[in-house]
ZADREN-209109 format. One record per residue (C-alpha): residue number from 1; x, y, z; chain. Coordinates in steps of 0.25 Angstrom, whole numbers, padded with zeros to 4 digits. Layout:
N
n=NUM, u=X, v=Y, w=Z, chain=A
...
% end
This chain:
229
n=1, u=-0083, v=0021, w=-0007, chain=A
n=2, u=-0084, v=0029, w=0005, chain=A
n=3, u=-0096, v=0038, w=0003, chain=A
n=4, u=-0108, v=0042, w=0012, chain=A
n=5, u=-0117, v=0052, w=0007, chain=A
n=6, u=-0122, v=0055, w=0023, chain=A
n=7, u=-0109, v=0060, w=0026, chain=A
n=8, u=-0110, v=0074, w=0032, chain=A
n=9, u=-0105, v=0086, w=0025, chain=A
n=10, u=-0090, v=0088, w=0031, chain=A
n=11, u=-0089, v=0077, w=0038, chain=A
n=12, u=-0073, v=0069, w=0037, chain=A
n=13, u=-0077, v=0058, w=0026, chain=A
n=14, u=-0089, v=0066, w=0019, chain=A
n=15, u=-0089, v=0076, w=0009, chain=A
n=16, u=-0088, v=0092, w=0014, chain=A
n=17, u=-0096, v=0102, w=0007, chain=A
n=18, u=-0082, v=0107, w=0001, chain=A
n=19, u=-0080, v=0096, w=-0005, chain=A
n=20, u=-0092, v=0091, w=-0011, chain=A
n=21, u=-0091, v=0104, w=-0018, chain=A
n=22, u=-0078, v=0101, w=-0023, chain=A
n=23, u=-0084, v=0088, w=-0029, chain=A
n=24, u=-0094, v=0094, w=-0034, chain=A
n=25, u=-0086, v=0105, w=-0042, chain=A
n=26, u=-0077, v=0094, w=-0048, chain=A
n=27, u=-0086, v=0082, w=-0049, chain=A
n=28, u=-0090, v=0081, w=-0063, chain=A
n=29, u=-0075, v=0083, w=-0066, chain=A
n=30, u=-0069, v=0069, w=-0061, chain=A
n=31, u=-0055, v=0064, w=-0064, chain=A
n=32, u=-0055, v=0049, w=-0063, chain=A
n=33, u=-0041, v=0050, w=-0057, chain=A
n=34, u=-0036, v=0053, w=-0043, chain=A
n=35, u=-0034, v=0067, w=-0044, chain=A
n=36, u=-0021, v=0073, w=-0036, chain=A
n=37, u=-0030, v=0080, w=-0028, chain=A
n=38, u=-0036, v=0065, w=-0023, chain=A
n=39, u=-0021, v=0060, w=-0021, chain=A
n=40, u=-0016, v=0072, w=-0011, chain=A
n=41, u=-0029, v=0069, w=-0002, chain=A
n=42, u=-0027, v=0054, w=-0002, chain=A
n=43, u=-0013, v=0058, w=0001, chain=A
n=44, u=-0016, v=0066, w=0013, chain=A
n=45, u=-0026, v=0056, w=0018, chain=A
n=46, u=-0016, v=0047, w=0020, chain=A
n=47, u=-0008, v=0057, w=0028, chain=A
n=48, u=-0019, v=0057, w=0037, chain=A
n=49, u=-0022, v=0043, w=0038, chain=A
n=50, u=-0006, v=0041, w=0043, chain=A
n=51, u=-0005, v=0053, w=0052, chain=A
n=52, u=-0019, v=0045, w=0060, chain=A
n=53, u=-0011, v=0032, w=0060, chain=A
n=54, u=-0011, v=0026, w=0073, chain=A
n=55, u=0001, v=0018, w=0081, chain=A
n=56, u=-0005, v=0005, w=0085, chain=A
n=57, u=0009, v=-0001, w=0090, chain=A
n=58, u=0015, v=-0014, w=0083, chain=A
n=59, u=0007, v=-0025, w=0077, chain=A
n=60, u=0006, v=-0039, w=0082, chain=A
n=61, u=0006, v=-0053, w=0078, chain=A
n=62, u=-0009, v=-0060, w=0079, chain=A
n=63, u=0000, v=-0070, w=0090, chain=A
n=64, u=0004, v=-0057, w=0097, chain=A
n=65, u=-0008, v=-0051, w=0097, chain=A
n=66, u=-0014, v=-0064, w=0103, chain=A
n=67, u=-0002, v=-0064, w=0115, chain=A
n=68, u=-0006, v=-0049, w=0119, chain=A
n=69, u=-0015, v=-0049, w=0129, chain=A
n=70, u=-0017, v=-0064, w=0129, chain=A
n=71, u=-0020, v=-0063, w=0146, chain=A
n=72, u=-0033, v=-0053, w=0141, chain=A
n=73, u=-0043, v=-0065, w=0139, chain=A
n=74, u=-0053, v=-0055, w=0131, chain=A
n=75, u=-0042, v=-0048, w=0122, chain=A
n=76, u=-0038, v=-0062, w=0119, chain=A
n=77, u=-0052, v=-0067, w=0114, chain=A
n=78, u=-0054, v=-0055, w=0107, chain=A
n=79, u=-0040, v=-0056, w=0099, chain=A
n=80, u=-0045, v=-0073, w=0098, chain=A
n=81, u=-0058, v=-0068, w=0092, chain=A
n=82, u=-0050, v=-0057, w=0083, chain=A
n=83, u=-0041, v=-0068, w=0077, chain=A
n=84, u=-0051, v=-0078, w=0076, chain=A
n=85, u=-0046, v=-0091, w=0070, chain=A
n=86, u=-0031, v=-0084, w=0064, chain=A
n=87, u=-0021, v=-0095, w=0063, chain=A
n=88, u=-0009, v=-0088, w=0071, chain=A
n=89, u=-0002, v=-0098, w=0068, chain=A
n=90, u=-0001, v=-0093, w=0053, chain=A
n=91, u=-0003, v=-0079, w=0056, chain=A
n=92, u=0000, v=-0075, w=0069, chain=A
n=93, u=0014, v=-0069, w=0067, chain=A
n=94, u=0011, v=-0060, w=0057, chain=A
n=95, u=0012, v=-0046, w=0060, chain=A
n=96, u=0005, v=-0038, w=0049, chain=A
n=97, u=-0011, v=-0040, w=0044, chain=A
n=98, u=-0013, v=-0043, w=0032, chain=A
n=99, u=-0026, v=-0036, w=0026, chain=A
n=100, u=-0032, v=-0038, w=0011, chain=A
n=101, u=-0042, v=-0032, w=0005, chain=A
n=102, u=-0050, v=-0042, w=-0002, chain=A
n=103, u=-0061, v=-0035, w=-0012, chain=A
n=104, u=-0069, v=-0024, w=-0013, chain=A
n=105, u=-0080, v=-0022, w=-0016, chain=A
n=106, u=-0093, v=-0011, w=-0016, chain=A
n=107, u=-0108, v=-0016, w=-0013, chain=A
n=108, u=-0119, v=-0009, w=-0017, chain=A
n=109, u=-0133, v=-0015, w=-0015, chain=A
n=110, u=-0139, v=-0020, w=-0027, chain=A
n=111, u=-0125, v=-0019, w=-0037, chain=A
n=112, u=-0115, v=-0030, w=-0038, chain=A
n=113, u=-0104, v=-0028, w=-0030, chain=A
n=114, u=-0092, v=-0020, w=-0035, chain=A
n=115, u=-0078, v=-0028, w=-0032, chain=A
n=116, u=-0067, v=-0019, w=-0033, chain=A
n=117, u=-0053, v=-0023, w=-0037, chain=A
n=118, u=-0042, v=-0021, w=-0027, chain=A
n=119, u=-0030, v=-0015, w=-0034, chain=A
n=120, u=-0017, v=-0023, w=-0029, chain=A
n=121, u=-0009, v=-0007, w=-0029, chain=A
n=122, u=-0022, v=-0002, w=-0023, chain=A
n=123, u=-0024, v=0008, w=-0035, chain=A
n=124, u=-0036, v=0005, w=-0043, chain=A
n=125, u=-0035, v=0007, w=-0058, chain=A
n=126, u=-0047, v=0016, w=-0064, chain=A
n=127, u=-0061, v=0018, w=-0058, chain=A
n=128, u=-0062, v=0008, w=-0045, chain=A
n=129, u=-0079, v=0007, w=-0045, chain=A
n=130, u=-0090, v=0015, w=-0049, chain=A
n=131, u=-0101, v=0018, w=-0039, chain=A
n=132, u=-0115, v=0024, w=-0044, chain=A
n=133, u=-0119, v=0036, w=-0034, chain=A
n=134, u=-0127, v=0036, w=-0023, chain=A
n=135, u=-0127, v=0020, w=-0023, chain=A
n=136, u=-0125, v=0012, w=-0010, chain=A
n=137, u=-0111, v=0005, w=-0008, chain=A
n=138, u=-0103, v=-0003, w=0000, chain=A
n=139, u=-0088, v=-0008, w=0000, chain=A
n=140, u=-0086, v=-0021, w=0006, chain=A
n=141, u=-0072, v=-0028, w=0006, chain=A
n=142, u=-0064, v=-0041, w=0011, chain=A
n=143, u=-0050, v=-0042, w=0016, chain=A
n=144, u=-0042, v=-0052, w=0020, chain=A
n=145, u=-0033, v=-0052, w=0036, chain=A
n=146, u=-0022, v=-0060, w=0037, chain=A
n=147, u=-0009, v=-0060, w=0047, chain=A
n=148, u=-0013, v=-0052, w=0059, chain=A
n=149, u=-0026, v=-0042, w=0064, chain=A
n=150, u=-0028, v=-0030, w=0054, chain=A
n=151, u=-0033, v=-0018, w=0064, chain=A
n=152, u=-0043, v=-0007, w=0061, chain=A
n=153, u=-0043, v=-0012, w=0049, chain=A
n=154, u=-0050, v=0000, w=0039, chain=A
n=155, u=-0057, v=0005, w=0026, chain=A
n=156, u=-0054, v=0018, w=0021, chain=A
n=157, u=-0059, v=0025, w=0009, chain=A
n=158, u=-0057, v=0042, w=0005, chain=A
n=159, u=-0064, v=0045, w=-0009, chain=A
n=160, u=-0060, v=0058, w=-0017, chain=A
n=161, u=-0067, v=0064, w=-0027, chain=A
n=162, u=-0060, v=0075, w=-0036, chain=A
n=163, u=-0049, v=0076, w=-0025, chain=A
n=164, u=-0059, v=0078, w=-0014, chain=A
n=165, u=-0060, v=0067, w=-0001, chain=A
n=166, u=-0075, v=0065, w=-0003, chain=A
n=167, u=-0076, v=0052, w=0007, chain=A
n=168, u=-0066, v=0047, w=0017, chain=A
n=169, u=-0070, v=0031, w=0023, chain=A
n=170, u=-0065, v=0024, w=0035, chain=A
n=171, u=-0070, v=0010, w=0038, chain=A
n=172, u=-0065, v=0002, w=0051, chain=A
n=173, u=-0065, v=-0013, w=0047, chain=A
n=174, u=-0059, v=-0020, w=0060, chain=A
n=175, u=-0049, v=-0027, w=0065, chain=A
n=176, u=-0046, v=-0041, w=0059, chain=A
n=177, u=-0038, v=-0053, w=0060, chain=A
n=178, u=-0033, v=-0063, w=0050, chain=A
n=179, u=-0043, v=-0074, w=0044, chain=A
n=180, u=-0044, v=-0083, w=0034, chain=A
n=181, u=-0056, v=-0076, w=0028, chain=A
n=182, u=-0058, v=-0061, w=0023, chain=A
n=183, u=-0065, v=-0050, w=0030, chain=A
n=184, u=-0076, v=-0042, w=0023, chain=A
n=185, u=-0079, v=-0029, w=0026, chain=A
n=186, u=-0093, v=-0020, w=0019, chain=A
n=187, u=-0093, v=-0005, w=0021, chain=A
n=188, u=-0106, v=0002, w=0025, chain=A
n=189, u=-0114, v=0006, w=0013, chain=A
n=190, u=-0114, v=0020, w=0008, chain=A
n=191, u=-0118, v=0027, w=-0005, chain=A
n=192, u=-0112, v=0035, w=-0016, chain=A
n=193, u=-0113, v=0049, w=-0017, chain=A
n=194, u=-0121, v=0055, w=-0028, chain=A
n=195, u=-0124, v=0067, w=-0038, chain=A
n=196, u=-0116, v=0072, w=-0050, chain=A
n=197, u=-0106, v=0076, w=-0040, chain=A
n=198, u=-0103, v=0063, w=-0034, chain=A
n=199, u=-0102, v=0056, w=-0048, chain=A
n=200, u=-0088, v=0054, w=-0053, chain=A
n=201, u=-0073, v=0048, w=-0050, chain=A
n=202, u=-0069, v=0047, w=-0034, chain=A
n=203, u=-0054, v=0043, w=-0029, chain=A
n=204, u=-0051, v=0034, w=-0017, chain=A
n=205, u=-0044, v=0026, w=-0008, chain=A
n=206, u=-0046, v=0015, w=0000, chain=A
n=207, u=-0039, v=0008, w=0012, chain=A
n=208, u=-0038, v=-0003, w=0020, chain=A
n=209, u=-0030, v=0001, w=0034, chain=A
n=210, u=-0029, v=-0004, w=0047, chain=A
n=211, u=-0025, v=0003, w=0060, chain=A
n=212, u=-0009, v=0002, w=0058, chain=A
n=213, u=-0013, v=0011, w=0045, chain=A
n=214, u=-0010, v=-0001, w=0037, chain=A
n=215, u=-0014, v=0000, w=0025, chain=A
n=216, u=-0020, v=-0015, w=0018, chain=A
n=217, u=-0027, v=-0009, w=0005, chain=A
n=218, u=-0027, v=0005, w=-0002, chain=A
n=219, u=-0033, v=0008, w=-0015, chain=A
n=220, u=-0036, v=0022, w=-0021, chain=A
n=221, u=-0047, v=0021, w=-0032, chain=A
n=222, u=-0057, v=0028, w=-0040, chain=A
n=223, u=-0071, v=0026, w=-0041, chain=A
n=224, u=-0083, v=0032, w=-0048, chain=A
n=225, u=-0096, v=0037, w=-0045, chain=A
n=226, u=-0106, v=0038, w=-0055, chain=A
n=227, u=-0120, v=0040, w=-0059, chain=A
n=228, u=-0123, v=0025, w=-0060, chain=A
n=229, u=-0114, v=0011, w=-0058, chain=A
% end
């Protein structure tokens, strides 16, 4: 989840030539468990996530929203074509969004699809998935909005590997207002690394965050890569 073997050498979400070699020394000596190492850098990755938040000012209502700007005709039909048919009447006071991550699930052509369980603590006991390496993949999830307009809604996934950050993921979803039926979302395909050295356990977190930093869905994981499914 996360990996793109055409990442450049040094590049912020690829893999430096420093630590590729410090997979490489430890990789056939894999503890299944989130090492301490894994935790400080998760740790510190949330630091940095919070020093960037931005102050986008006080929320508001969907009704308030619609009242701002109601003499700009085209913001008005833009914010119409947003909401789409939301009931206001049983929604329209709510301040906060509600957002809920339905399933997850990894695509790769020509295997059934893996559906992952979603962990109501967001801690997921034991191996999460196995993926064979070099094999092409795809992670495709649904979510549900209700109450008011979730904005800059985003995917983020870091993966470690022996206490090295070996990928770092960000995918913008949108902006979205509350219906009835769930969105779906399918991330672009990518492929597994391989060799000896990309074999073994991985830890990871993913997140589902809009631009108030608000955080709908976390869950740290491991996963395998192996030799075959």
């Amino acid at each position: 989840m996360g990996f793109d073997e055409k990442k450049e050498a040094g590049d912020e979400t690829g893999v430096s030539k420093t630590q590729e070699e410090a997979v490489d020394v430890s990789g056939e000596k894999v503890n299944r468990k989130m090492s301490e190492d894994s935790l400080v850098t998760m740790e510190e990755d949330d630091d940095a996530e919070t020093e960037g938040k931005i102050d986008l000012g006080p929320q508001c209502t969907l009704k308030e929203q619609l009242e701002k700007d109601k003499e700009d005709e085209s913001l008005r039909k833009w914010k119409e074509q947003l909401l789409g048919s939301v009931d206001l009447n049983s929604i329209g006071e709510t301040l906060e969004p509600e957002v809920k991550i339905l399933s997850l699930a990894i695509k790769s052509p020509g295997r059934q699809d893996i559906v992952l369980p979603i962990p109501e603590n967001g801690k997921v006991k034991g191996n999460w998935f196995t993926l064979k390496e070099g094999c092409h993949y795809s992670l495709q999830f649904t979510f549900q909005v209700n109450n008011n307009i979730v904005s800059g809604l985003k995917y983020t996934n870091t993966v470690w590997k022996t206490g090295v950050k070996v990928d770092s993921t960000k995918e913008m979803l949108g902006t979205f207002s509350p219906q009835p039926e769930p969105y779906t979302h399918e991330m672009p395909e990518e492929t597994t690394p391989s060799g000896i050295f990309a074999r073994g356990s991985y830890a990871a977190r993913s997140k589902f965050v809009d631009d108030d930093n608000k955080c709908y869905l976390e869950i740290n994981y491991t996963f395998d890569i192996r030799k075959d499914w």
